[in-house]
C-alpha positions as CSV (number, residue, x, y, z in Angstrom):
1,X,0.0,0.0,0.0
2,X,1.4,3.6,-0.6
3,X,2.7,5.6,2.2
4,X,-0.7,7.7,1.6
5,X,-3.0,4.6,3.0
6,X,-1.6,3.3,5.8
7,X,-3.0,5.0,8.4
8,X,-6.7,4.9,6.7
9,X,-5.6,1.1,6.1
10,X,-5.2,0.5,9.8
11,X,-7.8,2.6,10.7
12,X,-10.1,0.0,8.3
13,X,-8.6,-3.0,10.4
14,X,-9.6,-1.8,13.8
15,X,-12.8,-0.6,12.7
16,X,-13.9,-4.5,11.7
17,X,-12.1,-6.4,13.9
18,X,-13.9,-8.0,16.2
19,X,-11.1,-7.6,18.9
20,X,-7.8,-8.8,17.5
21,X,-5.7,-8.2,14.4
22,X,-2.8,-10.2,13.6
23,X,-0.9,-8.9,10.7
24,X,2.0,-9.9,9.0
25,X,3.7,-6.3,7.5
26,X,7.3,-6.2,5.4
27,X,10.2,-4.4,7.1
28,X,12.3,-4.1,4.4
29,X,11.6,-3.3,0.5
30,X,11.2,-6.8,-1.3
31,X,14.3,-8.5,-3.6
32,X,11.5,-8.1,-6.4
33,X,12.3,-4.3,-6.6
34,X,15.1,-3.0,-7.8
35,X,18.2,-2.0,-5.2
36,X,17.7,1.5,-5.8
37,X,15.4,4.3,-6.7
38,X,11.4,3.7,-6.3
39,X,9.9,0.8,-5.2
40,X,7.2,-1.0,-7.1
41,X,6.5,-4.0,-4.3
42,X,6.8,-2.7,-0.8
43,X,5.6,1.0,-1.2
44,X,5.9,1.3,2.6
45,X,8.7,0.1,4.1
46,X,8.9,1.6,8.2
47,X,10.3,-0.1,11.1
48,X,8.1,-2.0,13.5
49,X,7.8,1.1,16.2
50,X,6.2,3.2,13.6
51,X,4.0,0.6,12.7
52,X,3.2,-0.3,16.1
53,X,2.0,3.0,17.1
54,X,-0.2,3.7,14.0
55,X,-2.0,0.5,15.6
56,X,-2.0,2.1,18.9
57,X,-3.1,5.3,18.0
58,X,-6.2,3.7,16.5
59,X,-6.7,2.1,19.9
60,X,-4.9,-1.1,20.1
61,X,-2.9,-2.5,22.3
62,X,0.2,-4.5,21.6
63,X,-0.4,-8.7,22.0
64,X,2.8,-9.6,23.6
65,X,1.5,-12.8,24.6
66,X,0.9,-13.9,21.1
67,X,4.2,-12.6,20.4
68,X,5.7,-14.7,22.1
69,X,4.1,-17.6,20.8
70,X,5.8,-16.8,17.7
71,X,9.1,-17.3,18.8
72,X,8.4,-21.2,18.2
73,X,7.9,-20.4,14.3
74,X,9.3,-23.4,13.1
75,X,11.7,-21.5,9.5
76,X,12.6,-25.3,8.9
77,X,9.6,-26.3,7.9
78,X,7.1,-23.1,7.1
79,X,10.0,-20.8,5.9
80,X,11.7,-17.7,6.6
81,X,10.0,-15.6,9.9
82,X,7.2,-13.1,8.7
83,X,7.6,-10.2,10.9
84,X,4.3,-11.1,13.2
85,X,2.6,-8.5,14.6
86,X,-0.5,-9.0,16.9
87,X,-2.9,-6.6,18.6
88,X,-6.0,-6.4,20.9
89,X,-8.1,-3.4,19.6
90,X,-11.1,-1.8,21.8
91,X,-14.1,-0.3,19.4
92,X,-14.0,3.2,19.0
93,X,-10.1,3.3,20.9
94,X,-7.8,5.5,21.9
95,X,-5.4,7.8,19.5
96,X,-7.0,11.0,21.0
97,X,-9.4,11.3,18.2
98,X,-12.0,8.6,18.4
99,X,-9.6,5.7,17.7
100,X,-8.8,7.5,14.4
101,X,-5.3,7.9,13.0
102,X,-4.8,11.2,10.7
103,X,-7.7,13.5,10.8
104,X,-6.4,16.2,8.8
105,X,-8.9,14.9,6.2
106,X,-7.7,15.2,2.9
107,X,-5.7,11.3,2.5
108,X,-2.5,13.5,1.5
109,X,0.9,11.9,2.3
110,X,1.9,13.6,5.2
111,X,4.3,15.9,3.9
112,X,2.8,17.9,6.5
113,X,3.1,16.0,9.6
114,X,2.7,12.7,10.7
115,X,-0.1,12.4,13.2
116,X,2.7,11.8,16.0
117,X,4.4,8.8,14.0
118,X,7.9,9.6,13.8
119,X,9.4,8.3,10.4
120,X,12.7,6.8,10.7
121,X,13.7,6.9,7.2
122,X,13.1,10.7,7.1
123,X,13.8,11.2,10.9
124,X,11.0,14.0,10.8
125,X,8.1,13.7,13.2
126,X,5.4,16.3,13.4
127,X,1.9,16.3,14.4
128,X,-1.0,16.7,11.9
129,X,-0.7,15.0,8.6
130,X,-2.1,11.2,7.8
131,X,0.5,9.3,10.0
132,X,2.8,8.5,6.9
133,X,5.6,10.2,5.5
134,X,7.6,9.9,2.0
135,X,10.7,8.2,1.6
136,X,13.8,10.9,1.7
137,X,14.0,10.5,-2.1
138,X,10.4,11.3,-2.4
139,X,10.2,7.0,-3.4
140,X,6.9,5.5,-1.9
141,X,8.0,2.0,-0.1
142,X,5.3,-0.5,1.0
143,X,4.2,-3.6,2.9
144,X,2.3,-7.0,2.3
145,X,0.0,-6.5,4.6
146,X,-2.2,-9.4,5.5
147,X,-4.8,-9.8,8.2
148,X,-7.1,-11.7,9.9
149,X,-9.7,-10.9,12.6
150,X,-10.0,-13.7,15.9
């Protein structure tokens, strides 16, 4: 997903989640794109703390439990580790504006600001904006994303 949807895009997970979201999300852009210059595959490539808070600003909490039982992932067998990620989300949550994160209502990139999520590509942080930022090249870097609701 570009940098543009990712805050709407977890915003959409909470919302229909019946309490828990377990994602899988790409730290790192994917050997199908080219080593340099935009991305075509991973549009939105952050660390796991940015992601986390997006997640946490739409009113979730971090599943460390279920984090831990992914430490048994078994790469032998199933492959290499998928960067797990698992959260308990509340309806209507936290994030200071109704469990939302952005607000500034246009679905811009957040050249502006980054609703509170500090980007540690770009090192900027800010508050208003979407919750995204662009790359420092002005490249959009992306995720798989995949979900499921328990």
């Amino acid at each position: 997903m570009p940098p543009s949807l990712a805050a709407a895009s977890v915003n959409e997970l909470v919302r229909v989640a019946a309490k828990d979201v377990f994602v899988t999300i790409s730290l790192r852009r994917s050997g199908l794109d080219p080593r340099r210059g935009p991305t075509k595959v991973h549009l939105t490539v952050r660390t796991r703390a940015w992601w986390e808070t997006l997640f946490v600003q739409a009113g979730c909490e971090v599943n460390r439990g279920n984090l831990r039982a992914m430490e048994e992932y078994d790469e032998a067998r199933y492959g290499t580790r998928p960067n797990f990620f698992s959260f308990t989300c509340s309806k209507g949550g936290g994030g200071g504006q109704g469990g939302r994160v952005g607000g500034d209502g246009d679905g811009g990139g957040g050249r502006d600001g980054d609703g509170g999520v500090r980007d540690e590509l770009t090192g900027s942080g800010g508050s208003g904006g979407s919750g995204v930022s662009e790359h420092p090249h002005g490249a959009s870097e992306a995720h798989d994303t995949h979900h499921g609701t328990a």
